[in-house]
N, CA, C and O atoms as a GROMACS GRO file, in nm:
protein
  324
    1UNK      N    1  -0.020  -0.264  -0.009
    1UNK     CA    2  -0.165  -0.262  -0.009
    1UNK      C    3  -0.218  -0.356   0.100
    1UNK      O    4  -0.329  -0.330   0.146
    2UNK      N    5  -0.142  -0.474   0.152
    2UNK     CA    6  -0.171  -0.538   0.202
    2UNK      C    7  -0.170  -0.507   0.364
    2UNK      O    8  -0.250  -0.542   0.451
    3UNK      N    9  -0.078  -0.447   0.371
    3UNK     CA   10  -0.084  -0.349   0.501
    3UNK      C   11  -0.162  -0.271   0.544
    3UNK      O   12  -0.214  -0.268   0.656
    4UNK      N   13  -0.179  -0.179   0.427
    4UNK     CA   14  -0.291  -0.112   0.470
    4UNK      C   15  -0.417  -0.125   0.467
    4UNK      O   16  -0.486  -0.042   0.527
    5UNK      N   17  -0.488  -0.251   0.386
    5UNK     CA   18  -0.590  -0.307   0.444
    5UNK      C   19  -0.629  -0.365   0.552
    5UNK      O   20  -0.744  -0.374   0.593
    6UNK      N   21  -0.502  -0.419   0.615
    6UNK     CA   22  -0.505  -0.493   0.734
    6UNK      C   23  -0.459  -0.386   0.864
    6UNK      O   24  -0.413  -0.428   0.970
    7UNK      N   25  -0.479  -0.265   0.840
    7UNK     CA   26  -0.471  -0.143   0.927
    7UNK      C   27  -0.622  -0.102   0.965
    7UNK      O   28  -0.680  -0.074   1.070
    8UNK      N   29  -0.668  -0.114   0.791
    8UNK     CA   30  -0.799  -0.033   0.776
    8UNK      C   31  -0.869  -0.154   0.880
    8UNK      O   32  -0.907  -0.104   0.986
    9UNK      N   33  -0.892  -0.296   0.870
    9UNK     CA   34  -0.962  -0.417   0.918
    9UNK      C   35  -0.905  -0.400   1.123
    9UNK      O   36  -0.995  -0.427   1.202
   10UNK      N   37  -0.818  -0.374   1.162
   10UNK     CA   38  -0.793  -0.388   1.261
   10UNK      C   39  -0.844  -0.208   1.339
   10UNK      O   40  -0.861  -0.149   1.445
   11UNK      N   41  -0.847  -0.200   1.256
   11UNK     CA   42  -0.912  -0.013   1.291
   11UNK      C   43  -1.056  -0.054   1.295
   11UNK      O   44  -1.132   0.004   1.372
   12UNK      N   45  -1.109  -0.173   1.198
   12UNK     CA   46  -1.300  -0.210   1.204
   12UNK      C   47  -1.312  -0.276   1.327
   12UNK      O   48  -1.396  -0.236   1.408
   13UNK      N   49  -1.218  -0.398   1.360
   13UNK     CA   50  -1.220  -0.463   1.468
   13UNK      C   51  -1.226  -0.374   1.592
   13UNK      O   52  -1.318  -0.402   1.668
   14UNK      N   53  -1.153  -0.283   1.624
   14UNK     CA   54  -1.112  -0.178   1.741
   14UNK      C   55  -1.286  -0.109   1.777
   14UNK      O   56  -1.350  -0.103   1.882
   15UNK      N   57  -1.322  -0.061   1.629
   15UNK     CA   58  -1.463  -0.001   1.649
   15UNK      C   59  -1.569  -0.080   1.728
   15UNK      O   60  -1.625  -0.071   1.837
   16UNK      N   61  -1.569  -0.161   1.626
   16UNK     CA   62  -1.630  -0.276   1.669
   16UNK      C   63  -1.658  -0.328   1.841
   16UNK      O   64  -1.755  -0.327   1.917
   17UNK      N   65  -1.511  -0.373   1.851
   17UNK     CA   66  -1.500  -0.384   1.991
   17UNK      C   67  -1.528  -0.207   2.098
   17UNK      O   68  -1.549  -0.232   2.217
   18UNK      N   69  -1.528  -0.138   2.083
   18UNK     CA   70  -1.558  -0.002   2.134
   18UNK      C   71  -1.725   0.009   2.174
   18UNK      O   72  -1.778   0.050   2.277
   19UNK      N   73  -1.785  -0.048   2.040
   19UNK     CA   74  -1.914  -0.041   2.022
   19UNK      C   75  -1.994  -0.160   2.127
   19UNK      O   76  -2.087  -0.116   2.195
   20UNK      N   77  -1.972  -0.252   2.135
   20UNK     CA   78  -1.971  -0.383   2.209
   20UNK      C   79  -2.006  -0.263   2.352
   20UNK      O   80  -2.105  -0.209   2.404
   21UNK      N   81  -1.872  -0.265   2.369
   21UNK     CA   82  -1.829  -0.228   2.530
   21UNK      C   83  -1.916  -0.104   2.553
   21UNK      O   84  -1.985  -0.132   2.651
   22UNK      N   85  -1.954   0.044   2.502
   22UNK     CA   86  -2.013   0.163   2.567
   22UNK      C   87  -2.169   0.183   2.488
   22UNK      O   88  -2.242   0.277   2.520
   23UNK      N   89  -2.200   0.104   2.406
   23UNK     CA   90  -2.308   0.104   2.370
   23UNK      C   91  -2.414   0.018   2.395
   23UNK      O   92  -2.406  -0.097   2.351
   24UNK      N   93  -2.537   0.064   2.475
   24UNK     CA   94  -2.648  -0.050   2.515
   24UNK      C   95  -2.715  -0.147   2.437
   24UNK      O   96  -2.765  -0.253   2.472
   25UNK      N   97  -2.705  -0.069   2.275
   25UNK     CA   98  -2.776  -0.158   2.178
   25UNK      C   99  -2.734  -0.306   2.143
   25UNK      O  100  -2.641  -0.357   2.207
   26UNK      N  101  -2.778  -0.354   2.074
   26UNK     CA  102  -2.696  -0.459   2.050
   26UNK      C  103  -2.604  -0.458   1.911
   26UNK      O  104  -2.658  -0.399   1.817
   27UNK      N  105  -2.501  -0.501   1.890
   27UNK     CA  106  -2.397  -0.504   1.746
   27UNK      C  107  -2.480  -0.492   1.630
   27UNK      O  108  -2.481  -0.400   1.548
   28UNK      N  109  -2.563  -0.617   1.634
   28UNK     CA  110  -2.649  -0.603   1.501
   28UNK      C  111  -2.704  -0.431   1.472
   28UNK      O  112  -2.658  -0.350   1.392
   29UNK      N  113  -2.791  -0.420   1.546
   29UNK     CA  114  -2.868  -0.322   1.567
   29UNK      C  115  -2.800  -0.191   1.524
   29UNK      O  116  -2.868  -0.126   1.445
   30UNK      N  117  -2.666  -0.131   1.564
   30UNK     CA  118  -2.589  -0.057   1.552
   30UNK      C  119  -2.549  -0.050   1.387
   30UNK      O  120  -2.535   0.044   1.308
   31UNK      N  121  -2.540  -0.201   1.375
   31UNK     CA  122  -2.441  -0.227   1.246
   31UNK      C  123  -2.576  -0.217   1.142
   31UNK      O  124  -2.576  -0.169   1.029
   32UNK      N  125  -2.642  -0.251   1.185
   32UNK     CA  126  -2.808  -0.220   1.046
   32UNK      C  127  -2.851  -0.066   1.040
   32UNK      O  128  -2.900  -0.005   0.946
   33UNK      N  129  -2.822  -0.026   1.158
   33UNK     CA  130  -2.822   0.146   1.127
   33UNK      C  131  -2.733   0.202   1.044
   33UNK      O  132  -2.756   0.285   0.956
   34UNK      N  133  -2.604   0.140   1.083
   34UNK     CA  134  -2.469   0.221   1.015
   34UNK      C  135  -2.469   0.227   0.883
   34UNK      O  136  -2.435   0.322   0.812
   35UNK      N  137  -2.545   0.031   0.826
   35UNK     CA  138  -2.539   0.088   0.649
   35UNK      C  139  -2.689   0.105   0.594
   35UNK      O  140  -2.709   0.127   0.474
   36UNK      N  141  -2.792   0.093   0.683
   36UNK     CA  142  -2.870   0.154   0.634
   36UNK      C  143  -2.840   0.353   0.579
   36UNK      O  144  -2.867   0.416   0.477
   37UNK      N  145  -2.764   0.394   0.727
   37UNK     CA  146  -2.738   0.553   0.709
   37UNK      C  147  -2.662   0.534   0.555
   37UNK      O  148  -2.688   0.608   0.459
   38UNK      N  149  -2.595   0.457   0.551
   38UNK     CA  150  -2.446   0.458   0.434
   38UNK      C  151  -2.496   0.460   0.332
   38UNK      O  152  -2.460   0.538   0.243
   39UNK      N  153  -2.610   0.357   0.315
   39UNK     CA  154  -2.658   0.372   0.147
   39UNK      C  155  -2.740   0.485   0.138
   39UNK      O  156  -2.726   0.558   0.040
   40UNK      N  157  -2.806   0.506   0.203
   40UNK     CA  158  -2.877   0.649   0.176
   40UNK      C  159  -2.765   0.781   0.174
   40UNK      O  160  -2.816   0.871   0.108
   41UNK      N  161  -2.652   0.814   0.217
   41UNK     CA  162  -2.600   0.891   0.198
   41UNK      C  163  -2.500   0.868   0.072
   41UNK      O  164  -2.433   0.966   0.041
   42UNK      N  165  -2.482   0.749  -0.006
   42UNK     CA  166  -2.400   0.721  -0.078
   42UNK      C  167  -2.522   0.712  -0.200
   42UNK      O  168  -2.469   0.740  -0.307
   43UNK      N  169  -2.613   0.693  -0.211
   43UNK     CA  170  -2.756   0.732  -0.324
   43UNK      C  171  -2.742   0.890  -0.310
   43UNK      O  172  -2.668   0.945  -0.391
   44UNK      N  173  -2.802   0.961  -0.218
   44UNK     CA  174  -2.788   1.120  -0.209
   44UNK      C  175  -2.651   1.169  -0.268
   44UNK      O  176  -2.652   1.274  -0.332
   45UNK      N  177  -2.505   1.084  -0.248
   45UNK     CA  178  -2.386   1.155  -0.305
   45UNK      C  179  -2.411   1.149  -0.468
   45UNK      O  180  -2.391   1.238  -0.551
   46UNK      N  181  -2.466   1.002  -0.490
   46UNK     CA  182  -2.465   1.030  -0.689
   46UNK      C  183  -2.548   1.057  -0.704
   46UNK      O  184  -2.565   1.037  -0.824
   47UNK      N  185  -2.691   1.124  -0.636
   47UNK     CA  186  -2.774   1.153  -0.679
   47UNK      C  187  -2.743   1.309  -0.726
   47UNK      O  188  -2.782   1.363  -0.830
   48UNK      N  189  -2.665   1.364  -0.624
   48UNK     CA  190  -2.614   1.528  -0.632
   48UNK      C  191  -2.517   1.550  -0.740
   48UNK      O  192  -2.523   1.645  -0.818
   49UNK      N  193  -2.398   1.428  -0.741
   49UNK     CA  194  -2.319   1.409  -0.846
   49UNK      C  195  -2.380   1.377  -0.992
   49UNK      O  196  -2.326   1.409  -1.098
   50UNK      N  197  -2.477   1.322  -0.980
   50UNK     CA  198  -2.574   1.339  -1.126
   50UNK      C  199  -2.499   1.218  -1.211
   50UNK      O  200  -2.503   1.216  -1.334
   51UNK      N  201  -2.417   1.096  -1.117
   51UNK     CA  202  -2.372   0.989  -1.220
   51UNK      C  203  -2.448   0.882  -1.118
   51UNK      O  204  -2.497   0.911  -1.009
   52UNK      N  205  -2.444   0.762  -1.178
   52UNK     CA  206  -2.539   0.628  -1.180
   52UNK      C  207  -2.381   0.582  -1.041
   52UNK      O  208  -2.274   0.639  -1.023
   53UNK      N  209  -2.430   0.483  -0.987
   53UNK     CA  210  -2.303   0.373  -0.855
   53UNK      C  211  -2.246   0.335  -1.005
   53UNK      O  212  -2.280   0.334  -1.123
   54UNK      N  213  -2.123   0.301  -0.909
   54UNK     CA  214  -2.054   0.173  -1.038
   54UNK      C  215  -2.108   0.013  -1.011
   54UNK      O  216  -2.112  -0.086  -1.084
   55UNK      N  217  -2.144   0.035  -0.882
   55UNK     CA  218  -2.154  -0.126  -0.835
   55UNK      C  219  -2.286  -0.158  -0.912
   55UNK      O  220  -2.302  -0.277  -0.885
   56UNK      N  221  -2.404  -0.116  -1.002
   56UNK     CA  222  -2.494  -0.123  -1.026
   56UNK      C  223  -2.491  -0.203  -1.161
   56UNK      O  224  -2.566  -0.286  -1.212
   57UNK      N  225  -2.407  -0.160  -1.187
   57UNK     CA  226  -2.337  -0.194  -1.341
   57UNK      C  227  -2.264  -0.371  -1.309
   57UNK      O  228  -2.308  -0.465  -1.376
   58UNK      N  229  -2.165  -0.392  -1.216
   58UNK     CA  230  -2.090  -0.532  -1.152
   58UNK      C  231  -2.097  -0.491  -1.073
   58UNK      O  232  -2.093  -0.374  -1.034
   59UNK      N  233  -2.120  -0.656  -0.996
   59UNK     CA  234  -2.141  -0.617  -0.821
   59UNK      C  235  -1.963  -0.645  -0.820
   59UNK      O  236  -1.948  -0.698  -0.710
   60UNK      N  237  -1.888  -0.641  -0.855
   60UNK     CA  238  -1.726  -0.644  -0.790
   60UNK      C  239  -1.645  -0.539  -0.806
   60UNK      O  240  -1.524  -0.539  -0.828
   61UNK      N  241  -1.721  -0.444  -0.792
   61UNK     CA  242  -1.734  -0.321  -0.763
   61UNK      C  243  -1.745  -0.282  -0.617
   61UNK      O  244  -1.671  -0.207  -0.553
   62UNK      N  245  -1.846  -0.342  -0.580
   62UNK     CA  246  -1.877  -0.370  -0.409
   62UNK      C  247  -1.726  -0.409  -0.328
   62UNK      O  248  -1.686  -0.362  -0.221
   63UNK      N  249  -1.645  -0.531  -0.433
   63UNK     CA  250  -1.529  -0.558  -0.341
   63UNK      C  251  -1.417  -0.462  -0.347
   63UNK      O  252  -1.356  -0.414  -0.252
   64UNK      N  253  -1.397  -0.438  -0.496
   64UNK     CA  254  -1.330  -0.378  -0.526
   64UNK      C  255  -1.282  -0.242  -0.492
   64UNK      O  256  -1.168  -0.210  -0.528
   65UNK      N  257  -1.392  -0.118  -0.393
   65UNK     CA  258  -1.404  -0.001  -0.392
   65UNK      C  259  -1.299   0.001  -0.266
   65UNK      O  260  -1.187   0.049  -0.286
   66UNK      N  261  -1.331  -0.049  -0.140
   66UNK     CA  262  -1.236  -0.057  -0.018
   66UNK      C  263  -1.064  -0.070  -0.066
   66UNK      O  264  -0.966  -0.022  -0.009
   67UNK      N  265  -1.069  -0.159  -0.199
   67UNK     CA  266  -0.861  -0.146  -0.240
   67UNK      C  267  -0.904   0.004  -0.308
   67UNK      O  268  -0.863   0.106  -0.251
   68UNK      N  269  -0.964   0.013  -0.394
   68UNK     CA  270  -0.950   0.160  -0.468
   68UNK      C  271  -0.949   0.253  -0.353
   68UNK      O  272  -0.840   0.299  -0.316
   69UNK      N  273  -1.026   0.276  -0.310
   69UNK     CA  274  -0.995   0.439  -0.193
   69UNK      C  275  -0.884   0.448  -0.125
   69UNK      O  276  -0.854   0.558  -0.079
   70UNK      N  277  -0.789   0.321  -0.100
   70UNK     CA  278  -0.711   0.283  -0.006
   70UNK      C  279  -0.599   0.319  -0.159
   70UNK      O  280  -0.519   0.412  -0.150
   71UNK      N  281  -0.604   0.263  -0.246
   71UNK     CA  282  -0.486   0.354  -0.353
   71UNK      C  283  -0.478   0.448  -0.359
   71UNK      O  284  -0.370   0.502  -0.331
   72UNK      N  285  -0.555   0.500  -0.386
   72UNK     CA  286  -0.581   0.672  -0.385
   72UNK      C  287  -0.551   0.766  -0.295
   72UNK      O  288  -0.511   0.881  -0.312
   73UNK      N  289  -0.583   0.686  -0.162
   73UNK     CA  290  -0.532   0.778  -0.029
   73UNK      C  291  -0.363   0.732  -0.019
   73UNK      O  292  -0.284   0.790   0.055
   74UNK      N  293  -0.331   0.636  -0.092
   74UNK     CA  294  -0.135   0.624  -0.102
   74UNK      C  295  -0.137   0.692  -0.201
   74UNK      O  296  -0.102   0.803  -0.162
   75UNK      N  297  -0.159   0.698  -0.323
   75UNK     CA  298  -0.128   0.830  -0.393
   75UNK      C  299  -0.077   0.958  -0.333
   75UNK      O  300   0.039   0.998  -0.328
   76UNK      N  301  -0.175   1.006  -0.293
   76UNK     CA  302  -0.205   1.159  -0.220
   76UNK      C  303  -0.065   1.149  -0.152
   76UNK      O  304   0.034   1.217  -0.179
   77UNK      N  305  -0.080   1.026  -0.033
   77UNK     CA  306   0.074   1.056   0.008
   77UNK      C  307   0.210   1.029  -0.009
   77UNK      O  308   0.322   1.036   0.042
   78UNK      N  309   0.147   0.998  -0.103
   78UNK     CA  310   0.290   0.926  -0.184
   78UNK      C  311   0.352   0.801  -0.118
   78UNK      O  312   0.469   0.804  -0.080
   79UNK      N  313   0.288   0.709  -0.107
   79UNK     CA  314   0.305   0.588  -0.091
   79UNK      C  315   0.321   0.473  -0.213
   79UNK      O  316   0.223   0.440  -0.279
   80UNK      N  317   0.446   0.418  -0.236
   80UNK     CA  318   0.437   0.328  -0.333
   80UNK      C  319   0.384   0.152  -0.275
   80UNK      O  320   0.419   0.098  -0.171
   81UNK      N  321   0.322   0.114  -0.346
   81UNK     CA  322   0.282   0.023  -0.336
   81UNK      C  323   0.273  -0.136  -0.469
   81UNK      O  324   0.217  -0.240  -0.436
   0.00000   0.00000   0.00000
């Protein structure tokens, strides 16, 4: 698990740095768009799904979701962890 968080984090860093270099805006600016877009498309997903966030309920939920998706996608491929 620990690997592959630190895949997923060096894959944010890479963006990151990408974004820096070919984009005129500034980081912030980019990065306040990105989760502004995110929560509105992640409200519209449970809004369609017709269930409530979990994070609404505990915010460690918020930390927690980045290890969960990252299990789940080793599941699928059969990755033990």
């Amino acid at each position: 698990m620990f690997l592959g968080m630190l895949v997923i984090a060096a894959l944010m860093a890479g963006g990151v740095y990408l974004i820096q270099r070919h984009v005129s805006l500034p980081l912030w600016a980019v990065s306040l768009a990105a989760f502004a877009g995110a929560w509105v498309g992640q409200f519209v997903g449970h809004k369609i799904e017709g269930k409530k966030p979990s994070f609404l309920k505990d915010v460690q939920f918020l930390l927690i979701g980045p290890a969960w998706l990252l299990s789940f996608v080793f599941k699928k491929l059969g990755i033990t962890y």
